[in-house]
C-alpha positions as CSV (number, residue, x, y, z in Angstrom):
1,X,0.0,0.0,0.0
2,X,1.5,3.4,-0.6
3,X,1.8,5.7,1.8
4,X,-0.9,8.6,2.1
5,X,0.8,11.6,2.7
6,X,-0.8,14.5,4.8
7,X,-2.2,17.4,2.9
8,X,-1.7,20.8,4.4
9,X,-2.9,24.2,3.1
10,X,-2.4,27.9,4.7
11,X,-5.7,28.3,5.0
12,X,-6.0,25.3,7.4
13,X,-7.7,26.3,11.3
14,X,-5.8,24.1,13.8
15,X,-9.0,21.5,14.0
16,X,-8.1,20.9,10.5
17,X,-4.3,20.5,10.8
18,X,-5.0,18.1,13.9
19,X,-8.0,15.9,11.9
20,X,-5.7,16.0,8.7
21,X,-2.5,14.8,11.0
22,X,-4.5,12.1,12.4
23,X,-5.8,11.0,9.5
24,X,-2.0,10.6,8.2
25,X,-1.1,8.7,11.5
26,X,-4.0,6.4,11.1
27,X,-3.5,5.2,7.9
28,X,0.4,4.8,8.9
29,X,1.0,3.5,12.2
30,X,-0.1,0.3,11.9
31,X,2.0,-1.1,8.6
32,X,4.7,1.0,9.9
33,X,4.6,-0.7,13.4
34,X,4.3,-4.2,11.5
35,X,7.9,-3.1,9.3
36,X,9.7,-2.8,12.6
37,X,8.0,-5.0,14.7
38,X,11.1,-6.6,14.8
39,X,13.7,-4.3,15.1
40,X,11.5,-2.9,17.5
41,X,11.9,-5.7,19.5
42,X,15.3,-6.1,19.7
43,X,15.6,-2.5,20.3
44,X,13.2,-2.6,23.6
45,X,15.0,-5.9,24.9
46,X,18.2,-3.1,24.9
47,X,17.4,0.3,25.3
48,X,13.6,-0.6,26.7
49,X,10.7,2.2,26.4
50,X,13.0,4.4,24.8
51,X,12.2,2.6,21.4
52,X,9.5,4.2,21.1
53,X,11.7,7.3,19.9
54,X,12.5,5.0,17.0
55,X,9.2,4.3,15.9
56,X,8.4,8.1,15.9
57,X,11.5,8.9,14.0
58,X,9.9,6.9,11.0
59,X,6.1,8.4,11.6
60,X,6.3,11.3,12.7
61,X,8.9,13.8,10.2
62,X,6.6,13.0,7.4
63,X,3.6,15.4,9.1
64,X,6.2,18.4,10.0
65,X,7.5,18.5,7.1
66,X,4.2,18.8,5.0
67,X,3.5,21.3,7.3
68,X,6.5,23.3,6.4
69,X,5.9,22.7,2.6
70,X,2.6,24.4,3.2
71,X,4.4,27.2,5.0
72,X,3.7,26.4,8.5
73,X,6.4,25.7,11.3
74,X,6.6,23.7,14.3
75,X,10.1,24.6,15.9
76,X,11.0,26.4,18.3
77,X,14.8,27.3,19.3
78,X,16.4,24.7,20.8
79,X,18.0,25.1,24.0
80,X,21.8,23.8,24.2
81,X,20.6,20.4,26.1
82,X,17.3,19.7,24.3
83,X,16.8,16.3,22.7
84,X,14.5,15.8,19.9
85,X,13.1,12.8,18.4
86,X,11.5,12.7,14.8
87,X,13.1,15.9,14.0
88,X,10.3,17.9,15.9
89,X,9.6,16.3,19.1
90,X,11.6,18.3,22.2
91,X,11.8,16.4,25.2
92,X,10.9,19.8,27.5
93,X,8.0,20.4,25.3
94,X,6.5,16.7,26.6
95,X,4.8,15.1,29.8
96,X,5.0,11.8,31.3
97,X,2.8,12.0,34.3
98,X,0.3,8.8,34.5
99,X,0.1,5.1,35.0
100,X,2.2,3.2,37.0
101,X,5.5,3.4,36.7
102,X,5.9,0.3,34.8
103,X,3.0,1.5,32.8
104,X,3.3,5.2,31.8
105,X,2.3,7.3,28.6
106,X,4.1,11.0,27.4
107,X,2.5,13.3,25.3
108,X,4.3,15.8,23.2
109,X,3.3,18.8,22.0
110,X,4.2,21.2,19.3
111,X,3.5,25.0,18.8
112,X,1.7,25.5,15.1
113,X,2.9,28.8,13.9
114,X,1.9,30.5,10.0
């Protein structure tokens, strides 16, 4: 199946961007997650729930940068100890604050600006 890519205008509200970005991620994350399922794996036996950052790096970039073709941005300055995932995603700009600790989620989030 080929990959559907996310279509951004300028004229988008952010409702719009967000429906049109999950539509992207919907269509995606599944055979993605099946591509690296294994290396995935192996990567979680090592470096544990840090391999999610590897699955983002591969869905993720594809959404900010059709945003920047369509003449948005999503970047901010980084800050000399930041550390980004799938080129967009800074660490400080994210929350891990439920679940167990064996059991825990973290949200990122990204400023939209025309």
């Amino acid at each position: 199946m080929e990959k559907q890519f996310p279509n951004f205008h300028q004229d988008m509200t952010i409702k719009e961007i967000g429906e049109e970005a999950n539509r992207y991620i919907e269509s995606e994350w599944k055979p993605l997650y099946d591509s690296m399922h294994k290396d995935l794996t192996a990567a979680f036996a090592e470096i544990e729930d840090a391999a999610y950052g590897l699955y983002l790096d591969e869905l993720m970039p594809t959404i900010f940068e059709e945003l920047e073709s369509a003449g948005f941005s999503a970047m901010v300055k980084l800050e000399e100890n930041d550390f980004v995932i799938a080129k967009r995603l800074i660490f400080r700009n994210s929350l891990e604050k439920w679940g167990t600790e064996d059991n825990r989620s973290r949200i990122f989030w990204n400023v939209i600006h025309d």
